[in-house]
C-alpha positions in Angstrom: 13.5 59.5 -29.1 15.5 58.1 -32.1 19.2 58.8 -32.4 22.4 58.2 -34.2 22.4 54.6 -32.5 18.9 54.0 -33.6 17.6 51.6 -36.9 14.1 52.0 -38.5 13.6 47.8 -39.6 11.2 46.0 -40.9 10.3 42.7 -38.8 7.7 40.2 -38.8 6.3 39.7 -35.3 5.4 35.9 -34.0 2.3 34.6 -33.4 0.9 35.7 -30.3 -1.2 33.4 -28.4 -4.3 34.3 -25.8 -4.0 31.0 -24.4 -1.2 28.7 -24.1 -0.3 25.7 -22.0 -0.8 22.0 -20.9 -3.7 20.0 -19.7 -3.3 16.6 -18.9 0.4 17.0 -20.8 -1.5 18.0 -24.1 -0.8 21.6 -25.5 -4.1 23.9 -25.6 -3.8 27.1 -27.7 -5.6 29.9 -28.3 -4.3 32.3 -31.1 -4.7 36.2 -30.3 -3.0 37.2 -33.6 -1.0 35.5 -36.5 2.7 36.8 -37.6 2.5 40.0 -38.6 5.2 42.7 -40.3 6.1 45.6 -38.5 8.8 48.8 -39.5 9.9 49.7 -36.4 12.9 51.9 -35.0 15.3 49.9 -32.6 17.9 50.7 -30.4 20.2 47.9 -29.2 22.4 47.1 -26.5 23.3 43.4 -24.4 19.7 43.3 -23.0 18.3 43.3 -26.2 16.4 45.8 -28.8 14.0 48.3 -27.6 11.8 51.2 -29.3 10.8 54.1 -29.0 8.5 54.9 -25.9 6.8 57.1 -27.6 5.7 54.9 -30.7 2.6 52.9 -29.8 2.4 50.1 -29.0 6.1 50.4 -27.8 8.0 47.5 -28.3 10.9 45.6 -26.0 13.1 42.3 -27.5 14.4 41.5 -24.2 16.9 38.6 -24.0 15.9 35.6 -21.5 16.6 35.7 -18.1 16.4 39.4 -17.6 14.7 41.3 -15.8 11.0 42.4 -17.3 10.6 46.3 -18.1 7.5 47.9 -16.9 7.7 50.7 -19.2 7.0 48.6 -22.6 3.3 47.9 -24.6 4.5 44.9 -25.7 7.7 42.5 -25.0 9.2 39.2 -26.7 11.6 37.2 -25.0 14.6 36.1 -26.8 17.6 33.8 -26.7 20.6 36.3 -28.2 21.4 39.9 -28.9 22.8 39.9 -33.0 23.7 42.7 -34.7 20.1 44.5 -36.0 20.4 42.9 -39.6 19.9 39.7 -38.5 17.3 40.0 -36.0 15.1 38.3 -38.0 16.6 35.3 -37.5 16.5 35.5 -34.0 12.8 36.1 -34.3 12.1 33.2 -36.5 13.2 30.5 -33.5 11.1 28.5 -32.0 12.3 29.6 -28.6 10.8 33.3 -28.8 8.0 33.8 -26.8 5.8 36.9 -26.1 6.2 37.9 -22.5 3.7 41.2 -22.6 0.7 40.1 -23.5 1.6 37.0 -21.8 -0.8 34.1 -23.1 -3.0 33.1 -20.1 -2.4 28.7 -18.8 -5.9 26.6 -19.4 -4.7 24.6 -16.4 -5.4 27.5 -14.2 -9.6 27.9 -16.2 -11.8 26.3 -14.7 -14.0 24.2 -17.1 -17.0 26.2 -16.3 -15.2 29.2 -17.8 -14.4 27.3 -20.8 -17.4 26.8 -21.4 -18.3 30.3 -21.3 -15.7 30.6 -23.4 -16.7 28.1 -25.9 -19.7 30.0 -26.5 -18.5 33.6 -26.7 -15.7 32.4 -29.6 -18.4 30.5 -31.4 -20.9 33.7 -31.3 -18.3 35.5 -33.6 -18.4 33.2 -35.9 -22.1 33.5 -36.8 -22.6 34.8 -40.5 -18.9 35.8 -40.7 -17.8 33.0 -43.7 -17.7 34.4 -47.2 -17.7 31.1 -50.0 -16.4 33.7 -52.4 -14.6 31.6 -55.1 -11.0 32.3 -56.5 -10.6 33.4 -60.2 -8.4 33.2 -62.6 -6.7 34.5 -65.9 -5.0 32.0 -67.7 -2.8 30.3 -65.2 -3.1 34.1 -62.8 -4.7 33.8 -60.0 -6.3 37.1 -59.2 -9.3 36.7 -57.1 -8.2 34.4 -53.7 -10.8 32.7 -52.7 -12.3 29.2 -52.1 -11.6 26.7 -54.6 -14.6 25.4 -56.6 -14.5 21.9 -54.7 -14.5 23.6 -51.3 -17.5 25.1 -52.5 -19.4 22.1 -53.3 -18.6 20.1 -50.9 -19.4 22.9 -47.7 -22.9 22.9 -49.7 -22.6 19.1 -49.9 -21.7 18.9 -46.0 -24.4 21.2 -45.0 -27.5 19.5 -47.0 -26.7 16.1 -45.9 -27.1 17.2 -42.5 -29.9 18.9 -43.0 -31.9 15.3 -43.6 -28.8 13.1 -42.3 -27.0 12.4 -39.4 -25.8 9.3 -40.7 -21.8 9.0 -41.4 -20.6 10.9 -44.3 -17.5 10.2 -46.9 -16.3 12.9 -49.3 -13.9 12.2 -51.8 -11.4 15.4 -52.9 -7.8 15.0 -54.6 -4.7 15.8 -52.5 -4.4 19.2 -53.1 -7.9 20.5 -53.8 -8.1 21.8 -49.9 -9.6 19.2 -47.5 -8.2 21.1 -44.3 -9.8 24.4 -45.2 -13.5 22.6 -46.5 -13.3 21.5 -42.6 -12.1 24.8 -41.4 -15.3 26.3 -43.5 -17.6 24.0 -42.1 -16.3 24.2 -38.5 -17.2 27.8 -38.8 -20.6 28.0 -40.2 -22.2 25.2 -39.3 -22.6 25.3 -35.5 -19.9 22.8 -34.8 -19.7 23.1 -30.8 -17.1 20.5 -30.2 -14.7 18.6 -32.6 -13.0 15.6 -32.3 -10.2 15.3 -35.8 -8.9 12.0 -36.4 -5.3 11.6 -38.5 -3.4 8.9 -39.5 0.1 10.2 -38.2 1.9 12.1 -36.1 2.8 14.6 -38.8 -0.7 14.9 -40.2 -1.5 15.8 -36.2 0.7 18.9 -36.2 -0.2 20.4 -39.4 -3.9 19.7 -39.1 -3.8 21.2 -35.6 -1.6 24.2 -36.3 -4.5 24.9 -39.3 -7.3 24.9 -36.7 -4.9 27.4 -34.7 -4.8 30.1 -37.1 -7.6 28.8 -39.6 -5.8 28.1 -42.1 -6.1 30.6 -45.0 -9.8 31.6 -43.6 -8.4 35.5 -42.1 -5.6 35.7 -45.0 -7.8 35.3 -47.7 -10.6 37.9 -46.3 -12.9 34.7 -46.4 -13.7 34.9 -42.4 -14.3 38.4 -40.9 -11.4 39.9 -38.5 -14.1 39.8 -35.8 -14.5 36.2 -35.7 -11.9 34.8 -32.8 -9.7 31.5 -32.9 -11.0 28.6 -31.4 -9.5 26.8 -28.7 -7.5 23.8 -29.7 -6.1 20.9 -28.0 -3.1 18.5 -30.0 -3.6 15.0 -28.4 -0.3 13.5 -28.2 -0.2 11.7 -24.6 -3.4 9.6 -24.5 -6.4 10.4 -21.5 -5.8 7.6 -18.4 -8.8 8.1 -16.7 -12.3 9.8 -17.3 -11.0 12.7 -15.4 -8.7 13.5 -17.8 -10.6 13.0 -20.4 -13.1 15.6 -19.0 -10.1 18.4 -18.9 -8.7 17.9 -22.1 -12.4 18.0 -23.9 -13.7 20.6 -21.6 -11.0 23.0 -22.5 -10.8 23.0 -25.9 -13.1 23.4 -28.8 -11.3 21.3 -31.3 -9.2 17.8 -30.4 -7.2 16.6 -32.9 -5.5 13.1 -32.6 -3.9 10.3 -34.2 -6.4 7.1 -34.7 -3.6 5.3 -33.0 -3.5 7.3 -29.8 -7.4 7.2 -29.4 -8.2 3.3 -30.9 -6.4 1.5 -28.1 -8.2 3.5 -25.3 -10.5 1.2 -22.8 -14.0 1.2 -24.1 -15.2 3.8 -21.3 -12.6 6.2 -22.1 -13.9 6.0 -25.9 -17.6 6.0 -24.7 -16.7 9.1 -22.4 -14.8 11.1 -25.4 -18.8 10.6 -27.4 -20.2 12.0 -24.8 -18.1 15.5 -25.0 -17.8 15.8 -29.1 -20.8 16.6 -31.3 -18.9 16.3 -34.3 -16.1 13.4 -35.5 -13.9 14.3 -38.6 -11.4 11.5 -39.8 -8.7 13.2 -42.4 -6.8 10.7 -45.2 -9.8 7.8 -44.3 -8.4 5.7 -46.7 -5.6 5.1 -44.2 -6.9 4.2 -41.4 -7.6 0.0 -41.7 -11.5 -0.9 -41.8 -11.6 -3.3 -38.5 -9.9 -0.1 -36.2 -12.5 2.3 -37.9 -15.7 0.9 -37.6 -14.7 -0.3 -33.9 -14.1 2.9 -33.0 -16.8 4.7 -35.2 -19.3 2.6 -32.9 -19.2 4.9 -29.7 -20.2 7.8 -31.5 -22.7 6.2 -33.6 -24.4 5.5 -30.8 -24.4 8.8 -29.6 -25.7 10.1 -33.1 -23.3 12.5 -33.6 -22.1 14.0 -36.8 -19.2 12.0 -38.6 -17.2 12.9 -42.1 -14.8 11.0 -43.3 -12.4 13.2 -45.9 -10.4 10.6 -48.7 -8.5 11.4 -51.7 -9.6 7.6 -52.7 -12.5 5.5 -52.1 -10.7 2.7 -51.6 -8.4 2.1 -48.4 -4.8 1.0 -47.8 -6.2 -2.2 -47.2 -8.1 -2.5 -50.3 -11.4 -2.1 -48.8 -14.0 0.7 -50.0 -14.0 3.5 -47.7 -17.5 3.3 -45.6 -20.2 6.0 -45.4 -22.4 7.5 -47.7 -20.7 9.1 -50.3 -21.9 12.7 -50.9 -19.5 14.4 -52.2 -17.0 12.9 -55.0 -14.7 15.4 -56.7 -12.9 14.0 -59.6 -9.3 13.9 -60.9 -10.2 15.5 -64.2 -12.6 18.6 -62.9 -9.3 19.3 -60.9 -7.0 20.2 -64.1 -9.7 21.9 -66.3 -10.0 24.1 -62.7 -6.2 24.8 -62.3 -5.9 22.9 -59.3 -3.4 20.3 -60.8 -0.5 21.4 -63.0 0.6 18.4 -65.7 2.0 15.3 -64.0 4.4 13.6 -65.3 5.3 10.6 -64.6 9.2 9.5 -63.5 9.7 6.0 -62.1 12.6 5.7 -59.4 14.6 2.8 -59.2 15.3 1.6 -55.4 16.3 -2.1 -54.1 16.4 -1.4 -50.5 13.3 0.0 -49.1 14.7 1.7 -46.2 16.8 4.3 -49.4 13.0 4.7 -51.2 12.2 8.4 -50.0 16.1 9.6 -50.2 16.3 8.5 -53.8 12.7 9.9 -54.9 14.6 13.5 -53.1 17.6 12.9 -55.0 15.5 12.3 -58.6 
């Protein structure tokens, strides 16, 4: 029961994961729910903050290396007891982990459970994806939504493949929402296992923390609540034998990987990875050099399975035209008459030594 000691706060809860672990060194998650808000009345002392038994689900922020309470719905582990004010900043580090529900390890699922799995998450998804479009007053945003080029090209996506299965190129502005056009298509069109290709190690964490949570999918009220997280695997340490290329795509639904980390892999490895995807999406094409694409491109060629390639440009860092059949091109200009694109305006930085460039574009 509350008491004199006791402060009613509002917090916001981290992500809580149904799944979470390492196969093969790779991190495979499973999201159970996103951050959410929560007023709740704490009581604190040196083991950490704790609620009300009686308000469901009861809550317990226990600091690390302390013994678990039986007592408690729900439990997060944390590094340091602060004064209630600033718990939120002890919530918001990277070290908190949730301790009750505890996230179940993929290396102890067999990968005849996953793909039971597989299937159950995918079953949710059916007929769950609304391609409502955002609208707008003025400059107001007040319907959230896809954005018109989302639209057309999940249309685009899903036509071509109707008649297709040849590799596909679509070309859409930074900023007019690649990531979530693949999020919508993952989730509608039957996409049992997906292989992302990025051009860097950044691009690999954001892409893969998107597929995680779906992006804006839930948030937006465009995918139904019922409709579960996929499983997803961030390729960072490169498979060494077929073996471990069997765990890391058995487990998870979605790979996503650096071209570097998967290009240099012996020619059975690649052959083997073909075998387990049905579906090969490359992010920012127009980065990845022409000779590495089209040797790796080959293995799942000849395994017919479903490739798009997602551009800002069609031309490539090297100067070459991005390959594949263009079927969905969403120009520059369609992107300011939709509000997409604020005016640009253009301010030239002045830098002699290369390795200053990106500090003095930060400082301008």
């Amino acid at each position: 029961m509350a008491d004199l000691f006791t402060e009613r706060v509002s917090i916001t809860l981290p992500k809580r994961y149904l799944l979470r672990g390492r196969v093969a060194e790779n991190l495979v998650r499973q999201l159970d729910a996103p951050e959410a808000d929560r007023n709740v009345a704490l009581d604190s002392n040196a083991k950490g903050y704790f609620s009300d038994l009686a308000e469901r689900p009861s809550l317990a922020l226990l600091r690390r290396g302390l013994k678990r309470p039986s007592s408690y719905d729900q439990m997060i582990r944390i590094d340091e007891v602060v004064p209630i004010t600033s718990i939120q900043e002890v919530l918001s580090r990277p070290s908190v982990r949730w301790e009750k529900p505890a996230p179940e390890e993929p290396e102890k699922i067999s990968l005849e459970d996953f793909a039971e799995r597989h299937k159950a998450i995918q079953a949710t998804w059916t007929n769950t994806l609304s391609l409502r479009e955002e609208e707008y007053e003025g400059d107001r945003r007040i319907v959230t939504g896809f954005r018109p080029p989302q639209i057309g090209a999940i249309h685009a996506i899903k036509a071509h493949w109707v008649v297709s299965d040849a590799p596909a190129t679509l070309v859409m502005p930074t900023g007019t929402g690649k990531t979530e056009t693949m999020l919508g298509v993952f989730v509608s069109a039957d996409v049992n296992k997906l292989l992302v290709i990025v051009p860097s190690d950044q691009l690999r964490t954001q892409i893969s923390d998107k597929f995680v949570d779906l992006g804006v999918l839930k948030k937006f009220g465009l995918l139904k609540e019922a409709a579960l997280y996929p499983i997803v695997t961030t390729l960072k340490r490169a498979p060494t034998s077929l073996d471990e290329v069997d765990a890391i795509f058995g487990c998870a639904q979605v790979v996503v990987a650096t071209m570097q980390s998967v290009s240099r892999l012996p020619v059975e490895l690649k052959d083997r990875i073909a075998t387990h995807v049905t579906h090969l999406f490359v992010d920012e094409a127009h980065h990845i050099g022409a000779a590495t694409w089209k040797a790796f491109k080959t293995h799942f060629v000849r395994q017919k399975r479903f490739i798009l390639q997602f551009t800002a440009t069609p031309y490539r860092n090297d100067n070459k035209r991005v390959d594949g059949k263009f079927i969905f091109v969403y120009p520059l200009r369609r992107a300011r008459e939709q509000h997409l694109f604020r005016p640009v305006h253009y301010i030239p930085v002045m830098e002699s030594e290369p390795a200053q460039a990106d500090l003095s574009i930060i400082r301008r």
